[in-house]
Every structure is written in C-alpha cells, then in structure tokens.
N, C-alpha and C positions, 0 to 999 in steps of 0.2 A: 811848208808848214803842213803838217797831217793833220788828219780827222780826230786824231789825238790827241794832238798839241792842241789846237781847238777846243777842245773837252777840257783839258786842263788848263789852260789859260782862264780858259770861263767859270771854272771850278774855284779855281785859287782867287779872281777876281770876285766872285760873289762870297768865299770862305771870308775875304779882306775887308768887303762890305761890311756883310756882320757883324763882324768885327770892330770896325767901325761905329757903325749901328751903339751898340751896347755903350759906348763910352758917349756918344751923338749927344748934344745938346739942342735945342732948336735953333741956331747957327747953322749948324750944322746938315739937321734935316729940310730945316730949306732950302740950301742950296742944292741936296740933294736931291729935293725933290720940284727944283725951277730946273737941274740939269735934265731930268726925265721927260720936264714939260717941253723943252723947247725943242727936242729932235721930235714930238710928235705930228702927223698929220697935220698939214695946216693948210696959209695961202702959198706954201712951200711944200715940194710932195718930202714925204721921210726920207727919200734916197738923195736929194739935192740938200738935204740939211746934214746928212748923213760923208756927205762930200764937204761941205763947209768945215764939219771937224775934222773930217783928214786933213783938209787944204791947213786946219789951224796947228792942228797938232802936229805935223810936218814941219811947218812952219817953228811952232814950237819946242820941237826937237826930243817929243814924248813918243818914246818906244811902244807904251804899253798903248798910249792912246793910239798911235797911229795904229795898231794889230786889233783894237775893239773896234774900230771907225771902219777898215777894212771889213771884220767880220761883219759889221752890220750891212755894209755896202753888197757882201755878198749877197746878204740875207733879203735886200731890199731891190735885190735883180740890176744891178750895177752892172754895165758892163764893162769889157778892156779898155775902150774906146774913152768913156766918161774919166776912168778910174787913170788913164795916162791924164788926160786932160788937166784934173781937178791935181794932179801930185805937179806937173808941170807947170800950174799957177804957184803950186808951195816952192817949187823950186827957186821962181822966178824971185816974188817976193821972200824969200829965207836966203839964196844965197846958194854958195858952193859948201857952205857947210853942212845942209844938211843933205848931201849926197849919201854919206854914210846910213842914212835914215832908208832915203829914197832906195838904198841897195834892200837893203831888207822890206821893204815895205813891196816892191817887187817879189820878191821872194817869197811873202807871205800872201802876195793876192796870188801868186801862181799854186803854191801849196791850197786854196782855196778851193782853187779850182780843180782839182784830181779827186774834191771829195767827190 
C-alpha cells in the first residue's frame, strides 16, 4: 500500500461519509457518532481499541475495515510485533477463511510502513 493509496482510501472514505451525512437521519448519526466515541482514549489506550477492530474486522471479513484499523494502528505507533499478534487472534477465532483477508491485511501494514 503507498502513501497514495492511503490518501485516497481516506479521500473516498470521508467523500462516502458525506455522503452519507446528507441523507443521515438521527439513526444514523448516532451510531456514527457512538462509532467515534468508543475508539477514543479511555481505560483502554486508542491503540489496543484500535487492535480490537482489526482483531473484529478480520474476523469479520471487511476489507475496508481491516485497511482504516491498520491506518489507524499505524497512526497510534503499533508495532509488527502487537499488529501479528492482534490478526493472529482474528485468525484463530475467524478461521482458515479469512486468510485471504489476513494476506492483504499484511500487505497493507507493510505498505504502511515504507511511508
């Protein structure tokens, strides 16, 4: 993943918000905005909440989620060590099927890392 690709994932992902947004009823906006609340600072630092949506989204088998949980990880000083750890619990609980996942999800912390 490039410093790029990065830019425009994040691009398109806040273009899709908006998006979003405009049509948002309060349904809506508050889930969007309990989603916000609960990766913030807490009696969990943001980087170990930050790992729980990988470990979920992994689990869950969301591309886009596992590449924003990564970016965030990067952004919250993650290291290799944590970031095998936390995809090796989603493996355990998810299964052999989301290898496919876990391929790319490697790929994309490594692209992270060259920025």
């Amino acid at each position: 993943m490039s410093h790029d690709h990065d830019r425009d994932f994040e691009a398109e992902r806040e273009r899709l918000n908006d998006l979003v947004m405009q049509y948002a009823g309060q349904g809506i906006k508050r889930f969007y905005g309990l989603d916000s609340q609960v990766y913030r600072e807490g009696a969990l630092p943001a980087s170990t909440k930050e790992m729980l949506g990988l470990v979920a989204s992994l689990v869950l088998r969301c591309d886009d989620c596992i590449e924003y949980h990564l970016i965030r990880c990067h952004e919250e000083g993650v290291s290799d060590a944590e970031v095998e750890e936390a995809m090796s619990i989603g493996l355990v609980v998810g299964g052999s099927i989301t290898i496919p996942h876990l391929r790319r999800a490697f790929e994309a912390w490594d692209g992270l890392k060259d920025d």
